[in-house]
N, C-alpha and C positions, 0 to 999 in steps of 0.2 A: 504494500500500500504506500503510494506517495503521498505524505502530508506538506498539508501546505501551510505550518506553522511551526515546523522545526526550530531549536534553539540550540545555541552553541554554548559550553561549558569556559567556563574563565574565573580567575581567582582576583576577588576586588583586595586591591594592599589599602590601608585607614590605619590615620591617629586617632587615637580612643579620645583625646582631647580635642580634638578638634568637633566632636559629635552632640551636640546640644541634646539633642532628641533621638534617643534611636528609631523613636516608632516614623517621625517626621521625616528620617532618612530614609528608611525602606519605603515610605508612601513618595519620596520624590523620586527615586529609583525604580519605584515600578513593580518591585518583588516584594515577594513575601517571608517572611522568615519562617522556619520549620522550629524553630525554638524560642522561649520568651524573649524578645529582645530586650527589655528593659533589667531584666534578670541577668540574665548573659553578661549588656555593660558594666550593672553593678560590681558583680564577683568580681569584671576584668580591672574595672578600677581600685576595690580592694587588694586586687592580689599586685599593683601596681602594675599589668603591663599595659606598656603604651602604643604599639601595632598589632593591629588587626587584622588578620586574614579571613576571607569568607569564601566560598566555594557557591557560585552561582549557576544555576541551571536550571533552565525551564521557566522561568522567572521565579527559583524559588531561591533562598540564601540555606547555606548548609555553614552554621559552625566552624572554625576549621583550628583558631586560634582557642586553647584552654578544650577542648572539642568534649571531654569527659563530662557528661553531666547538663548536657545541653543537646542532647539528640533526642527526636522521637524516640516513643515508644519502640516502638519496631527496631531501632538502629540504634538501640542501648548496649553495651559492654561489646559495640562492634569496633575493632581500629581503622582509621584513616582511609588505608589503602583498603581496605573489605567495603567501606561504602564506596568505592570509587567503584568497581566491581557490581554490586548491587543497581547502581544507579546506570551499569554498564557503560561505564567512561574510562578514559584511558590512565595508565599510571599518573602520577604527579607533575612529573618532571615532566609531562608530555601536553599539558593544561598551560593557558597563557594565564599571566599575569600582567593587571593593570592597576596603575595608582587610583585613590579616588580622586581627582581633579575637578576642575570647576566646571569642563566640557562634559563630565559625568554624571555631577551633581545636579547642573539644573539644563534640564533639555525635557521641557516641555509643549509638545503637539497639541495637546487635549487639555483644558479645563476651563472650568465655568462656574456660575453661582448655583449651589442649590439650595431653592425659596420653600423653607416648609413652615407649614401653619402651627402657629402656635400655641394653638389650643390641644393641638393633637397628643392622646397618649404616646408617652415615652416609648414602651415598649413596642405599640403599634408602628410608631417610627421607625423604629429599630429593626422588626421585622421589614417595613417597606422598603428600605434602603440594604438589607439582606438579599433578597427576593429581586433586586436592581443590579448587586452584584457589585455596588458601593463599602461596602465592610465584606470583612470576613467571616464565618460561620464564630471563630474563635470570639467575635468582636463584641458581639450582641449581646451581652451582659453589661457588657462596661456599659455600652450607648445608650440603652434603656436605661441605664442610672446614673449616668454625667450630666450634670446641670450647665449645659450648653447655653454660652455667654450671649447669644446671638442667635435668631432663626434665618441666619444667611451663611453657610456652609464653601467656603471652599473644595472642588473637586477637580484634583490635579490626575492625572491618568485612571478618569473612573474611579478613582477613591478618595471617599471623602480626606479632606486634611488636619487631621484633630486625633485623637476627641480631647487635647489639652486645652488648657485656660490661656485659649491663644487668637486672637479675634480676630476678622477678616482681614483691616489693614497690616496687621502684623503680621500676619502669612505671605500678604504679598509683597511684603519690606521682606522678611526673610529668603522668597524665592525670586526676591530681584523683578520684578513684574511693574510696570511703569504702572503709577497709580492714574497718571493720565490713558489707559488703554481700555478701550473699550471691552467688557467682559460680558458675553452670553449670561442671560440667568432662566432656569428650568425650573417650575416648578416641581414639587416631589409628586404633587398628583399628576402631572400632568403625565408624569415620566411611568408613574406606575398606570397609568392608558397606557401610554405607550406599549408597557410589555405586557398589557394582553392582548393587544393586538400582535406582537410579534408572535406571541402564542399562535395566534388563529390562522397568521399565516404560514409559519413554518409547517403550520398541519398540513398544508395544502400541497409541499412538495413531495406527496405518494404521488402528485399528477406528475411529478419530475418539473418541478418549476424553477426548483435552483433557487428558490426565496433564503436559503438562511444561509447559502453561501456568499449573499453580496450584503448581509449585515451587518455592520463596523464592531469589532471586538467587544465593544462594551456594553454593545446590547446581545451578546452571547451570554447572557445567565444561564444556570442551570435551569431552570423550567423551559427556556427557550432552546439549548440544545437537546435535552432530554424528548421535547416535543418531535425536534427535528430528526432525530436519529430513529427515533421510530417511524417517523413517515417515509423515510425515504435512508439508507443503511449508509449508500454515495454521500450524505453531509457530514458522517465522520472522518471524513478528510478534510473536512472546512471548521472540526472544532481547537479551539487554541490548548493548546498543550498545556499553557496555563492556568485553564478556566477546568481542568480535569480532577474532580475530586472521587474519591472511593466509591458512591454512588454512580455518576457517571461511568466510571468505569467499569463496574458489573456490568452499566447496559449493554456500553458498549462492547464488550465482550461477546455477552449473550449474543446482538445482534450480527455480531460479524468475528469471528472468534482474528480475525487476521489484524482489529483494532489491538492486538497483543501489542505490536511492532511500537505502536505510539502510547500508549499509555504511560507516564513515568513508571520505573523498577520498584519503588517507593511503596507504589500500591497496589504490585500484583499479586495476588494472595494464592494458594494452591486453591480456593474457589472459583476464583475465576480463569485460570487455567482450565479446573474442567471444564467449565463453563463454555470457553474458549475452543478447547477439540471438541467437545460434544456438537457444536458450531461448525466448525470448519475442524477435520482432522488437519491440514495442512497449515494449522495456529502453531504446530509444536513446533515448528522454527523458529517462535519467539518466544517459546516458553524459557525461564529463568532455568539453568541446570541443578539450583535448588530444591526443585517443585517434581525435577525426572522423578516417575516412577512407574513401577511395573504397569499399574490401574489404568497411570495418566497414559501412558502406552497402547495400552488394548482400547482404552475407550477412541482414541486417536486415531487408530487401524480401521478400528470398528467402522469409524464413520468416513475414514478415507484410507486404502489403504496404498496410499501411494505417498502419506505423512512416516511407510516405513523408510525414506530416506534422512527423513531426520533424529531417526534414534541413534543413541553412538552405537559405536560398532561393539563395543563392550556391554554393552546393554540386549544386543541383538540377539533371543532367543529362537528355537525353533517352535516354539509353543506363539512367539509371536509373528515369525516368520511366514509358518504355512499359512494360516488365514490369509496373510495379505498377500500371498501368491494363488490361492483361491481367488479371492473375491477380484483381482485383478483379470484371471483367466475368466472367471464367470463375466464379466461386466463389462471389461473395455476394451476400445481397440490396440492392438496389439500390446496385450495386456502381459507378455511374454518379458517386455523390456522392465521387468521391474527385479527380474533377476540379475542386475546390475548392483540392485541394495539388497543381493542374501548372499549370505558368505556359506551359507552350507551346499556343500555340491548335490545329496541327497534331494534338496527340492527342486534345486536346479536342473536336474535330471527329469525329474517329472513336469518341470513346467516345459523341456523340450521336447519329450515325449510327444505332449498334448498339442503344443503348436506347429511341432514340423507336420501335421496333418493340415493345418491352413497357410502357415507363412513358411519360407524359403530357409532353410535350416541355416544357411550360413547369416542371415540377418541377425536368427534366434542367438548365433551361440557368438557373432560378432557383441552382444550386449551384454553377454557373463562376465564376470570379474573371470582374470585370467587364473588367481588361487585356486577358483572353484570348478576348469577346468581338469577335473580328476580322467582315470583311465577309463570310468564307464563312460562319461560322457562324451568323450573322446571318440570312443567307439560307436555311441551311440549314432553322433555326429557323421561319422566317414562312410557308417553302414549306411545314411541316408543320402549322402550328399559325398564324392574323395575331395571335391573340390573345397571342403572344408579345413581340410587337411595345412593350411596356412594359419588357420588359427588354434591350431590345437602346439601349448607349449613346448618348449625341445626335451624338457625332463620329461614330458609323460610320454613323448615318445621314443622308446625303449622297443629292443627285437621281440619281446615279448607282444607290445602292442601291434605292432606292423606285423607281426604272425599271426592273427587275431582279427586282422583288419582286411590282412589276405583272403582270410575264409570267406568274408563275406563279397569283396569285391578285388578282383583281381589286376584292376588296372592300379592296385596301389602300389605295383612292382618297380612303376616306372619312379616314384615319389621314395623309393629307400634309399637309403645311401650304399654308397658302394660295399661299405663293411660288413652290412647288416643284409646283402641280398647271398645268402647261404642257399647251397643246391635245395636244402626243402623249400627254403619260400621262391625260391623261382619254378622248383617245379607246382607248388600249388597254383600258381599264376598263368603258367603256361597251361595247363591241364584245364584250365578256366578256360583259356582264351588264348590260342596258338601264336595269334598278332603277337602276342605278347613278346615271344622271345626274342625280338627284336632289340628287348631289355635287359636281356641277361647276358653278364661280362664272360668275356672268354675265359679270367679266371674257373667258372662254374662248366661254362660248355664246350670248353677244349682241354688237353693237357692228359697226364697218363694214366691219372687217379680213376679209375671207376666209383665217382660220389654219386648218388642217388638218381641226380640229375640228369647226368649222361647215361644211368644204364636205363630207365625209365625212357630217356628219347629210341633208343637200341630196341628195347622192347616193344615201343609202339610201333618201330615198325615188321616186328615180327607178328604179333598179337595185339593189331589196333583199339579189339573193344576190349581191352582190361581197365577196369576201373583202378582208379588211385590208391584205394586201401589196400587193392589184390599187387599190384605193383610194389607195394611198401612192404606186404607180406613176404614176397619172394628176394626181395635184396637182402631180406632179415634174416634168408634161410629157410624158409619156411615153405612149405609145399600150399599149394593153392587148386583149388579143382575149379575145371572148365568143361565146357563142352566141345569136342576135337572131333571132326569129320575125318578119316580115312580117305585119300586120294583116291580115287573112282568113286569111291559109293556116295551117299547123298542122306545117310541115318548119321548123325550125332551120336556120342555117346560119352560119359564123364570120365576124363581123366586126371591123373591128376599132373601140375606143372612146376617143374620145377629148377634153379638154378647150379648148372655144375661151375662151382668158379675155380675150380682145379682148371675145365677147359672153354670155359668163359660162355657158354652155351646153355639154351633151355632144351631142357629132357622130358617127357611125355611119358608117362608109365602107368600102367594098368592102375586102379584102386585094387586094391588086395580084397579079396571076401571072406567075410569073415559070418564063419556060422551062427544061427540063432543059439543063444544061451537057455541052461534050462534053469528053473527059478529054484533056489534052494528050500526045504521045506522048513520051517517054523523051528525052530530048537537045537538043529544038527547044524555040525561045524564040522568042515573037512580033517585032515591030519594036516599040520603043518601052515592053518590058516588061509590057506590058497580054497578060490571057486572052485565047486564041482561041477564041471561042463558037461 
């Protein structure tokens, strides 16, 4: 998902003395602090130090100076370089740093007067300017009970500027703002119309109307994204990465599990993780490697199982493997390339099994990791396709395999090397397919040796129909019976054949007859253990 309010990570340097207000400072910078700022300054001035480091991202401020004791919940008895990690940012040394400077301090685009009645309950207030996205959730206490000097509010980047005993001209002496300059004033009613209409519109873009993607940051409240993200899933990529709190983010999750990638690290919980594969299996690439686990794995399969390329490889079971080599062959098209992310050759064999009946075997076994390349598959490969024989690796091919490979297809004769074409695998090949020996080296088919090869060619042209096993019998010595016709007559009769290699010749000789035996009777035993005929 490309968002389109990315922020980049940078470290602000500050004298602790030079900071009047810490709340006034983070409201003219824009960010918010994940820890009390007023808390925080105090201890730093007790303990006297006087530079400040902070770690900014997302528009949020992270502690960084005295860091112990000033983190969320979440990110408590964690060190330095572990939130850098959680928050998925790069080492330290690898983060810029800049001074707080005056070009820092006040660079203000945005702000205006806000006119609220003052009759109005506190607390009512308090909530309306929540709900506007003018305070913080954290804030609402204080505001509903600070006896606010004035019902004319400064609001410098959509937040209001207070809530100290600090009154409009004095704000705008402290941010340097020409008192001669003309400044917008909004009422609070007006403004809370306002966002219920941005409510009603945002609804609207299930039509695809693109309304809450061309609305200015600051009327992005949560009710207002919350609306939009549900009409339409495409405006979570128009919400501000800083307007994203633990709420929003569940939705966002739920609605599009791939909103992982933007969420800050801060708030991703192993709920919304599941939440997240349950959604989209293909969210576990942005799952946090905290939250890996078996469950989050299977539910992730379950629902896409092409998210098995982002489990690790150490992680990679055959319990979680076969489903997602299942449900790939059942489902999609060439659903075969997903034996790329299984390291077990056992399934990778079955998923080539299954697809060399539709797709072309050298595609199939071109997408296997080469590891998983083992000798069945190998074979399996060469039995259907020799021309596969390029990707099958050089360790698995051994004379064992090419002996093997012979059986099934003879033209593998021409693909042996020269060392490994021995008189039996060239005569399996030849005997296949006579073209063949066009392949076999003269070490095999010439020279004085009588090897298998040369007496097997000798005999075929004595006795053409001899089969290969009857051949293999008779070089081993071994007598073989045939059917031999007598010169003139035209009757067959079994003889049996055999090889004299005294005078290098086959010899013909009767079968010997041997009488019917008579069966011995139940109890009786010859003398001397021998049948009685």
């Amino acid at each position: 998902m490309e968002h389109k309010n990315k922020d980049t990570a940078y470290f602000l340097m500050l004298n602790r003395g030079d900071i009047q207000s810490p709340f006034r400072l983070f409201r003219r910078l824009g960010i918010k602090p994940v820890f009390d700022e007023n808390e925080y300054f105090d201890k730093l001035k007790q303990e006297g130090t006087g530079r400040v480091k902070l770690l900014v991202y997302n528009k949020k401020a992270w502690a960084w100076t005295g860091l112990s004791g000033n983190k969320p919940e979440s990110l408590k008895d964690i060190p330095p370089d572990e939130i850098l990690k959680i928050l998925g940012l790069p080492p330290e040394d690898k983060i810029p740093s800049y001074e707080l400077d005056r070009s820092i301090q006040f660079k203000y685009p945005d702000y205006y007067w806000l006119e609220t009645d003052k009759d109005m309950p506190r607390p009512e207030f308090a909530n309306q300017c929540y709900s506007l996205g003018l305070i913080y959730k954290d804030e609402l206490e204080g505001l509903a009970n600070y006896p606010w000097p004035v019902n004319k509010l400064l609001v410098v980047e959509h937040k209001i500027y207070g809530p100290e005993n600090i009154t409009g001209k004095e704000a705008m002496k402290e941010l340097e703002i020409d008192p001669g300059k003309s400044i917008q004033t909004f009422k609070l009613t007006d403004l809370v119309k306002q966002h219920e209409r941005d409510i009603r519109l945002v609804e609207e873009d299930f039509r695809m109307t693109g309304h809450f993607s061309g609305l200015p940051t600051h009327r992005k409240t949560e009710a207002v994204i919350l609306a939009a993200i549900k009409a339409d899933y495409n405006n979570i990529g128009y919400v501000p990465v800083s307007a994203i709190n633990q709420r929003i983010a569940e939705t966002m999750a739920s609605i599009d599990g791939k909103s992982l990638e933007i969420i800050p690290n801060e708030l991703i919980t192993k709920e919304i993780c599941m939440s997240a594969v349950s959604n989209d299996g293909m969210a576990l690439e942005f799952v946090p490697e905290k939250f890996h686990s078996e469950e989050l794995f299977e539910r992730a399969i379950e629902n896409e199982c092409w998210a098995l390329r982002f489990v690790p490889e150490d992680k990679k079971t055959e319990a979680l493997c076969y489903p997602a080599a299942r449900q790939a062959m059942d489902l999609e098209y060439e659903g075969f390339r997903i034996a790329r992310y299984i390291p077990y050759p056992a399934i990778c064999l079955d998923i080539l099994k299954e697809a060399a009946q539709t797709y072309d075997v050298r595609s199939i076994l071109s997408t296997s990791r080469k590891e998983t390349i083992d000798r069945e598959i190998a074979l399996e490969a060469v039995k259907r396709d020799i021309n596969c024989l390029g990707l099958i690796p050089q360790e698995v091919r051994t004379p064992d395999f090419y002996k093997q490979a012979l059986k099934a297809d003879g033209r593998m004769l021409q693909y042996i090397p020269g060392e490994m074409k021995t008189p039996e695998a060239c005569l399996e090949a030849v005997c296949k397919d006579p073209a063949l020996a066009v392949h076999v080296p003269a070490s095999v088919s010439a020279g004085s040796d009588m090897n298998i090869y040369r007496f097997a060619m000798a005999v075929k042209k004595q006795e053409p129909q001899l089969a290969l096993a009857q051949i293999r019998e008779l070089y081993g010595g071994r007598n073989v019976e045939i059917d031999y016709t007598v010169a003139g007559t035209s009757i067959p009769r079994k003889v049996h054949l055999r090889h004299n290699r005294i005078s290098n010749s086959l010899e013909y000789c009767d079968i010997p007859k041997i009488l019917p035996g008579k069966r011995l009777e139940a109890g009786v035993q010859n003398k001397g253990g021998k049948q009685k005929v």
